[in-house]
C-alpha positions in Angstrom: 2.5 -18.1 34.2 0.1 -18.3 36.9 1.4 -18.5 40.6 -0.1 -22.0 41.2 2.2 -23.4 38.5 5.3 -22.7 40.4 4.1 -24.1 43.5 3.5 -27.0 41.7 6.3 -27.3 40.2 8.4 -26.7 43.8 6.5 -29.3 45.7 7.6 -31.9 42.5 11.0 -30.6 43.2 10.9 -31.5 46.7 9.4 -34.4 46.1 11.6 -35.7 44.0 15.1 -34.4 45.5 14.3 -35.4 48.7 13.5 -38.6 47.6 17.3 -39.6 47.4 18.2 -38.3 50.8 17.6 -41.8 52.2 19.2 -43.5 50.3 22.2 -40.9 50.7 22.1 -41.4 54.4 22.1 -45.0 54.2 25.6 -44.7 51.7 26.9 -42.2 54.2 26.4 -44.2 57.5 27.0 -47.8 56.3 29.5 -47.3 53.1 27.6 -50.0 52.2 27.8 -49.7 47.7 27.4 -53.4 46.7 24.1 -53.5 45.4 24.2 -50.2 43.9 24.5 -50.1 40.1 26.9 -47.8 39.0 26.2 -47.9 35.6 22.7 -46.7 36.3 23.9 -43.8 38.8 26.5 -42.8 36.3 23.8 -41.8 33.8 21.5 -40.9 36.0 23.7 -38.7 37.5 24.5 -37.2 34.0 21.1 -37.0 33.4 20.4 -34.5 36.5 23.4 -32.8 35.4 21.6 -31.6 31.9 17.8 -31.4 33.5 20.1 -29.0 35.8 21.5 -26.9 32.6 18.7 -26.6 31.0 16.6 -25.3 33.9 19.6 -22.8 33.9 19.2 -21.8 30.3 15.7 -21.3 30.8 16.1 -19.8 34.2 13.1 -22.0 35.4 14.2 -21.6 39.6 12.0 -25.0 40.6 14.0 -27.0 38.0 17.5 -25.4 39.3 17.1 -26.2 43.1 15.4 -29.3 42.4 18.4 -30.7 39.7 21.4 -28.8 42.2 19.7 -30.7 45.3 19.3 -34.0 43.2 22.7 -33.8 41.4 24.1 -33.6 44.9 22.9 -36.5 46.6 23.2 -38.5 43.7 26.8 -37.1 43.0 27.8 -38.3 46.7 26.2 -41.5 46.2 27.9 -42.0 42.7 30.8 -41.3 44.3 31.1 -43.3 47.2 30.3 -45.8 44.7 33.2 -45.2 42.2 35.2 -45.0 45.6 34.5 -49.0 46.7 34.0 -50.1 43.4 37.8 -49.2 42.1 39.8 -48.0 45.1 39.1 -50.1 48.0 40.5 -53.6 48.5 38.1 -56.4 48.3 38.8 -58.5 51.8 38.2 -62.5 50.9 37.1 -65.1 53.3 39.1 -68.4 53.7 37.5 -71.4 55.4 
C-alpha cells in the first residue's frame, strides 16, 4: 500500500480521536453527566472497543492508536457517567 494511504488514514485517526477530547475535558472539570446518554456511550464505547480488535487482528497501526486513543476518552466519559448515573446521590430541592 502506497505511503499516502497511511497518512491518510493517521490524519482520520486524529481527527476523529481527538474529537472527543473536549468533550472529555468538559466531563473531567465540571462532573457534569446529565445530558449524556449512556445508552449511546455504552455502545459506542463497545463499538471502539471491536474497531480497536480488529485493527489488532489486522495489525493496521492507524486503526490501533486511533481506537486505543478513542476507547479511552470515551471509556472515561462512559465512566464518569455510570459513576453519577448509579452511585451518587441525587440532592432535591424543597421550596
Amino acid at each position: 500500500m502506497s505511503d499516502y494511504v497511511f497518512y491518510i488514514g493517521y490524519v482520520a485517526a486524529a481527527c476523529t480521536s481527538m474529537s472527543f477530547l473536549p468533550q472529555a475535558i468538559k466531563v473531567i472539570k465540571t462532573n457534569d453527566t446529565e445530558s449524556l446518554s449512556i445508552g449511546m456511550y455504552s455502545v459506542f464505547t463497545f463499538g471502539v472497543l471491536c474497531w480497536l480488535l480488529y485493527g489488532v487482528v489486522l495489525m493496521d497501526w492507524p486503526m490501533i492508536i486511533a481506537n486505543v486513543i478513542t476507547f479511552t476518552l470515551a471509556g472515561i466519559i462512559l465512566a464518569l457517567k455510570v459513576k453519577h448515573t448509579f452511585f451518587t446521590k441525587k440532592i432535591t430541592k424543597t421550596p
